[in-house]
N, C-alpha and C positions, 0 to 999 in steps of 0.2 A: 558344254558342261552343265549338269544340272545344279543347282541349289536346293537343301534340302530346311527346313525350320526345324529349329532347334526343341524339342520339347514342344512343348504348347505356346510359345515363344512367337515374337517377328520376327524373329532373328532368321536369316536365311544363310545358310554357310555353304561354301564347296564340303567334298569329301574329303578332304584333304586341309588342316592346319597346321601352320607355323608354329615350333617348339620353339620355345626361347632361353630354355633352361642353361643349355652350353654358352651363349652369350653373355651370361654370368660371371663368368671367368672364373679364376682361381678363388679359394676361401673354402669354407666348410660346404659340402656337400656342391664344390665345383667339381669341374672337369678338364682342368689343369688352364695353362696361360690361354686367353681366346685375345684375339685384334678386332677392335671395335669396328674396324673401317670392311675387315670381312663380315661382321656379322650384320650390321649393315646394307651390305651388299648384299648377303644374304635374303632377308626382308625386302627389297626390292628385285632381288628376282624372282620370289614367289611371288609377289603378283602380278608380274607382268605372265607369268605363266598360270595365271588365273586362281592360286590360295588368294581367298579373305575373308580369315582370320587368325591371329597370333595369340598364343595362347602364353603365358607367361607370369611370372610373381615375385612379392617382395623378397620372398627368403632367394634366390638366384641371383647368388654375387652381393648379397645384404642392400637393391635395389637400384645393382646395376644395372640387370638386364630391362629392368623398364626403362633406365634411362634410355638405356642404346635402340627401345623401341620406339622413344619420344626422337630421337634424332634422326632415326631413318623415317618416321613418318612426317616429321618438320619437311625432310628434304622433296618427299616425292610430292605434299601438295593436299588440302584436303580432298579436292576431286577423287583421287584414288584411295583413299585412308582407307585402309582394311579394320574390321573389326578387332577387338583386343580385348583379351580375357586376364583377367588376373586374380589372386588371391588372397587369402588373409588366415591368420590361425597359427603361424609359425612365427616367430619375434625372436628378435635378439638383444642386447643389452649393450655399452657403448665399449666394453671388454668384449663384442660379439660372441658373447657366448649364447647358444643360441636355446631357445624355448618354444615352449607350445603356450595359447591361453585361448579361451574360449567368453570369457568376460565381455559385459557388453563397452566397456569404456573402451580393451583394448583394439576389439574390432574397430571400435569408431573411431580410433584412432588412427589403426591400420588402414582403413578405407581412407580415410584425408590427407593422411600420407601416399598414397597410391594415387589419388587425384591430381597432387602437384607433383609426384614426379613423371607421371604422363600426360602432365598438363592438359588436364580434360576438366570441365564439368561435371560429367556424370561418365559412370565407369558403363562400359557395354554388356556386363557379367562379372562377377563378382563370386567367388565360390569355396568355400570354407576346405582351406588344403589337406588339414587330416583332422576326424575326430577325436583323435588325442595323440599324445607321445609322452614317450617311446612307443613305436608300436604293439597294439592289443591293450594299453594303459586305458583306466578307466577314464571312463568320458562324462563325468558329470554334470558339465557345462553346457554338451551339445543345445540343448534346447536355449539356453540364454543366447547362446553365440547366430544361434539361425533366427533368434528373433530380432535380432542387433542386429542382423545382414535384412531383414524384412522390415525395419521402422525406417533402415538409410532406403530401400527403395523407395517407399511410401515419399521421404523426404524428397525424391528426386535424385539422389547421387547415386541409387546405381540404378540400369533399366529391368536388370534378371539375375538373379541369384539360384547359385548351384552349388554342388557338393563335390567334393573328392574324396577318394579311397575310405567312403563308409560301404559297411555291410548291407544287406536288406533289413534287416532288423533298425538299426540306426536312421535309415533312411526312412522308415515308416513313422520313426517317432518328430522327424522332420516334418513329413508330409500331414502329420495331424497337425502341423501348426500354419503353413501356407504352400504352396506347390512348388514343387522343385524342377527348376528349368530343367538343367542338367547334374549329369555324373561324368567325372572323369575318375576312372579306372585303371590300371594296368592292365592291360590285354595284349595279347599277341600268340602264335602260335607255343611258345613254349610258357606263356602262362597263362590259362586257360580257365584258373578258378570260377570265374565270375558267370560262364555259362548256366552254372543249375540252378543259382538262385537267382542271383542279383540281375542280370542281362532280361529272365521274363519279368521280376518287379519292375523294374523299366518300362518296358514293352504298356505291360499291364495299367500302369499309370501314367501312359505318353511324356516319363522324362527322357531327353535326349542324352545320348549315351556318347561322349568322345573321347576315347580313351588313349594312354599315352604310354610307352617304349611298344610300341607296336612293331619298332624293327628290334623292340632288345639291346636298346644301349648300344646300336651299331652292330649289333654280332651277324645279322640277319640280311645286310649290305653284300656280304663277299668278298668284305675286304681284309677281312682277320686274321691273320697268323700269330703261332704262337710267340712271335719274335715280338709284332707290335704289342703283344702283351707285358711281355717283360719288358719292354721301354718305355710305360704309360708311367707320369709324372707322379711322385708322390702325394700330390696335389689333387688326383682324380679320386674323385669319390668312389669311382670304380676297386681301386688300389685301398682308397681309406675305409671303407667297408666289407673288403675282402670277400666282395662278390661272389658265390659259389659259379656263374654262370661262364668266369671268365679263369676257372681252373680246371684241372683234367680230375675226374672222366667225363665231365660231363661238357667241357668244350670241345673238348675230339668228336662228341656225338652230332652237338653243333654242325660244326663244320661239312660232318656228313651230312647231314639236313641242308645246309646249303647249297651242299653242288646238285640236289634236287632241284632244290629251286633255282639255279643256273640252268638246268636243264631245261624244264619248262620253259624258264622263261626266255632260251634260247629260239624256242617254237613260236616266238612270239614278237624278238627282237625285243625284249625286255629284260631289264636286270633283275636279280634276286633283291634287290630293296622293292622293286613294284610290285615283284611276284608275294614277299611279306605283307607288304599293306594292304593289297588285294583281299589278302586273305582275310585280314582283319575286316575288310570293310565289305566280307560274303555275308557277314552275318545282320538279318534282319534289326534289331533292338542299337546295330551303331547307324548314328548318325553321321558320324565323320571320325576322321582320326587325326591324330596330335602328330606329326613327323618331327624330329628335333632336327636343326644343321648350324653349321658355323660356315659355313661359304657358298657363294654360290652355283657351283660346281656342284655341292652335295643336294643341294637342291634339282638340279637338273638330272639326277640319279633316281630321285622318287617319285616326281610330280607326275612323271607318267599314271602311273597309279589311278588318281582322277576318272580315268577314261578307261580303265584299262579291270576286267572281270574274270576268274577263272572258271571254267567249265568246271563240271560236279566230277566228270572221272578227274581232275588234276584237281580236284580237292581232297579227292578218295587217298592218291597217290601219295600226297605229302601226307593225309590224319594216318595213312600205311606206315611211317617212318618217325612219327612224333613223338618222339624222349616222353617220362614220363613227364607230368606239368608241376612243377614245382615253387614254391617262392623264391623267384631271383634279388628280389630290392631289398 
């Protein structure tokens, strides 16, 4: 398996990283009840199956899921300690109610809080979650908040700092104040924005690009019916945002698109979760991509991926059948 560097970075990662977002469990912007001891497990079978790196943040579970990334990486040992990505820019209050800030105090507070609950010294990447909220809200701060992520590197507490779900415009105003490791985006075959601009500014400025629901929030698996739809917890953010991706017409279209990708990737002895990330990871400007799981069963469903390429006619075949691209999140 190769290893690729992240940006301009040491960092060297598989194609392929651990999502930690469903490990979060229940709360605002979860994904209904998760068991710590599956997700856990989880984390430990990706790297014995060669993921390392975990990609993960405060706001997921209001900083649970880093706990549960501090406990499964306690267990396995430093020898194998996989890389870990986390974030900062999204806060809550002790009412959890939940906020955006860009302020240099609350970054640096957000990062020292992020330190002791993954008991690290120094974070491995560090990357500012969204340039504002609600989304498309004005972003005045950006430039205070990436400078506050660039004085805690300088200080030693984080190694690389990166961005998420900015535009090319926003990332440029980044980039004139110190270089941006990476970008985490929303990419995948049914959201496709980010190819005309934002995917060449990357390129163009060697930041490393690893972008996340690459399977679509599960839809992309082949595991879907409309039954599991109506039974998802009122707890899943899926349900609390009334995701257009997971109502009709345009989950019917879904599902057509999936038994494509069951097809192919029947040619292959592969499932439609590998045959999805594949795809994601045909494109020059990614680096690697974000796969989220809650077991470790769901992880031996993608990891394939890694190793695994589509030829140009079976990429032809599925952009033949691809809904139009819409905002899902």
């Amino acid at each position: 398996m190769r290893l690729t560097p992240l940006g301009n970075s040491d960092l060297q990662i598989s194609p392929i990283g651990l999502g930690a977002w469903a490990m979060g469990g229940d709360g605002v912007f979860g994904w209904g009840p998760q068991d710590d001891a599956e997700s856990v497990a989880a984390i430990h079978r990706s790297v014995e199956r060669g993921i390392n790196w975990i990609d993960t943040a405060p706001i997921y579970g209001m900083g649970h899921s880093e706990k549960v990334v501090t406990q499964a990486l306690k267990e396995m040992g430093s020898a194998n300690r996989p890389l870990v990505f986390t974030k900062c820019s999204i806060v809550w209050d002790e009412e959890k109610n939940v906020g955006h800030s860009l302020k240099g105090d609350s970054i640096r507070k957000e990062v020292e809080d992020s330190l002791q609950r993954l008991d690290v010294d120094v974070l491995d990447l560090c990357q500012i979650h969204r340039p504002s909220w609600p989304i498309g809200a004005p972003d005045p701060d950006l430039e205070e908040g990436w400078t506050a992520l660039a004085d805690l590197k300088a200080e030693g507490k984080i190694r690389h700092i990166g961005v998420s779900n900015f535009d090319a415009s926003q990332m440029e105003r980044a980039h004139g104040i110190t270089h941006i490791t990476s970008l985490q985006p929303p990419y995948s075959m049914l959201m496709r924005q980010i190819e005309d601009e934002i995917l060449p500014f990357c390129e163009e400025n060697k930041i490393g690009v690893i972008p996340y629901s690459t399977m679509q929030n599960g839809l992309l698996t082949g595991r879907w019916t409309k039954e599991r739809v109506a039974a998802l917890p009122p707890t899943d953010w899926r349900v609390q945002m009334n995701s257009p991706a997971f109502q009709d017409p345009f989950f019917s279209r879904i599902l057509d698109l999936v038994e494509t990708l069951r097809e192919i990737g029947d040619g292959h002895g592969r499932s439609p979760a590998e045959v999805a990330v594949a795809w994601t990871l045909r494109h020059s400007a990614v680096t690697g991509a974000i796969v989220g799981a809650r077991s470790a069963d769901q992880v031996d469903g993608f990891v394939g991926a890694m190793d695994f390429r589509l030829s140009d006619d079976e990429i032809a075949k599925i952009g033949a059948e691809l809904p139009e691209s819409i905002s899902l999140m």
